[in-house]
N, C-alpha and C positions, 0 to 999 in steps of 0.2 A: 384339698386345696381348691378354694373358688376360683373357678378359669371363665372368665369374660370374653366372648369373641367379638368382633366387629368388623364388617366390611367382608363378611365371607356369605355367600348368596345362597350356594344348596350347603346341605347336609352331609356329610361325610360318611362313608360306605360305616358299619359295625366294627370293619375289620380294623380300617383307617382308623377310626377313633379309638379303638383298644389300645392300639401302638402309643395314639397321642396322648392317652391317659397313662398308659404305664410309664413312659418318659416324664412327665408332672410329677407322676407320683414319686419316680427315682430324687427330681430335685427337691419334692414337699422333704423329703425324708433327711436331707441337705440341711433344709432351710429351716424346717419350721421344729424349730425347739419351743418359743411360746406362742400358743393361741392361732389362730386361726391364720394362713397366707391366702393374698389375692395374687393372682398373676391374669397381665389383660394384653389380649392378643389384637392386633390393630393390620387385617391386610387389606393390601390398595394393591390395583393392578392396574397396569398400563403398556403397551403393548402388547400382550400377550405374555408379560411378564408378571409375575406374582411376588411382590414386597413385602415378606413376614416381619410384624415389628413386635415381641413380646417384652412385658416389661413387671417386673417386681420389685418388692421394699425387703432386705436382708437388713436386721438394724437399723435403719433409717439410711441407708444405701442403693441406691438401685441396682438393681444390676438391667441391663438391656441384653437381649438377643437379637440381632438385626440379618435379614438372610434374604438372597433375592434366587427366585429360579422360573422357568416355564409352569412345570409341575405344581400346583401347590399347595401337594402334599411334602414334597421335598424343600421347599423353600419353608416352610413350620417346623420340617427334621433339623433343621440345620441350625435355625433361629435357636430352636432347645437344645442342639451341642453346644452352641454359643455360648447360653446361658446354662448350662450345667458347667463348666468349664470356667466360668465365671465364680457359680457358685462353691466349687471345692476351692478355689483360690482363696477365696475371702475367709470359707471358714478354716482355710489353714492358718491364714493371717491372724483369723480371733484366735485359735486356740492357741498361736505362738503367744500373741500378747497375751491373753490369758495366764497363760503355762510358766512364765517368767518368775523367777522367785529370787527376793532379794535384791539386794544393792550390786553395782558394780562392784565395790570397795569388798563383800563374803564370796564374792565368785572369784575373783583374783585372787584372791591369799590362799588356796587352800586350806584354809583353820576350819571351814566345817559347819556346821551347823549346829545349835544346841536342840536336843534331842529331849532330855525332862534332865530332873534335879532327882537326884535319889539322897533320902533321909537316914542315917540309921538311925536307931531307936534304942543301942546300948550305951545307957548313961549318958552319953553329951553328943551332941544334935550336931552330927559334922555333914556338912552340904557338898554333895559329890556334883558334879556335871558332866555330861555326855556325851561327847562330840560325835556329830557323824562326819566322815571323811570323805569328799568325792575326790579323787585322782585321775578317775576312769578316761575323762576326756583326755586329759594328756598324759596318759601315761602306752605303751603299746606293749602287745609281747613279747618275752625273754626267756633267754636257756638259762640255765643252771649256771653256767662260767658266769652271764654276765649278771646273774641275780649276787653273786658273789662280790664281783668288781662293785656294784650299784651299794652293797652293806656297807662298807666302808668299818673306821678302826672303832668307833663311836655307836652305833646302832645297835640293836641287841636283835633286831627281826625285820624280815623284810618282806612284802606280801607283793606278789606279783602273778601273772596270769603267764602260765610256762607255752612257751612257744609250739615245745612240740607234741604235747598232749593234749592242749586246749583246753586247762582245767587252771582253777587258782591255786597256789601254791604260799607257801608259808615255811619260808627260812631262818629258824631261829639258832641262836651263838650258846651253846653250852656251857658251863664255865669254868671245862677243862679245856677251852681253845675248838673244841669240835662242832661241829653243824648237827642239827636236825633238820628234816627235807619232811613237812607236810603235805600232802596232796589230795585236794577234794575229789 
């Protein structure tokens, strides 16, 4: 990351700038998925006070850190929690919007997603489809009684995540009237 200072008159101990570099670098690693980040550091002082203003481009966003202290070394710390703080926000926000898949209309139904098409290839061309199933979100843990209640007269099986093992489970209707109890 290219760090521009301005308005800072000496030079910062070895030690001091270690610190100031490995904080940059914690946010380059944040930030910079393409091509190169600038971030430019702007302090002004006035009474004996020290005004850290740092500022960078996230996507065409900026983010600011702004931090005031005596020290200032401490008032540059603080500006960079600012803007570290800033920056996981944002890229939590891209990866939500990112990470988004589909309509409102496939997330409501639970129908699923289509997964591929499967062909046979004995004698006549019948086209299979795949659904994947998410429930997970709304579904929670159950015992054995209530996976039974949950089957109903109509159902032949019923997959659920057993409360008290903490494993999935798979309750299938025999069809002499009897149960099978799978358990991963």
């Amino acid at each position: 990351m290219n760090v521009s200072y301005r308005g800072i008159k000496k030079e910062f101990s070895p030690k001091l700038q270690e610190k100031l570099d490995a904080k940059f670098a914690k946010i380059s690693r944040l930030v910079e998925k393409r091509g190169e980040k600038e971030a430019h550091v702007v302090v002004t002082s006035e009474n004996r006070m020290h005004k850290a203003e740092i500022t960078m481009q996230f996507y065409g966003h900026p983010l600011v850190g702004i931090a005031t202290d005596a020290d200032l070394f401490t008032a540059l710390n603080g500006a960079l929690d600012k803007l570290d703080k800033q920056a996981v926000k944002n890229c939590a926000k891209y990866r939500a919007k990112v990470r988004r898949s589909g309509t409102a209309k496939d997330a409501g139904n639970g129908g699923g997603e289509l997964v591929g098409v499967v062909a046979s290839s004995e004698g006549g061309k019948i086209a299979q489809k795949v659904y994947r199933v998410n429930h997970i979100d709304q579904r929670k843990p159950m015992t054995l009684e209530e996976a039974l209640l949950e089957m109903g007269k109509d159902d032949d099986y019923v997959v659920y995540r057993d409360a008290e093992k903490e494993c999935v489970s798979v309750l299938v209707r025999r069809r002499d009237g009897h149960f099978d109890l799978i358990e991963s």
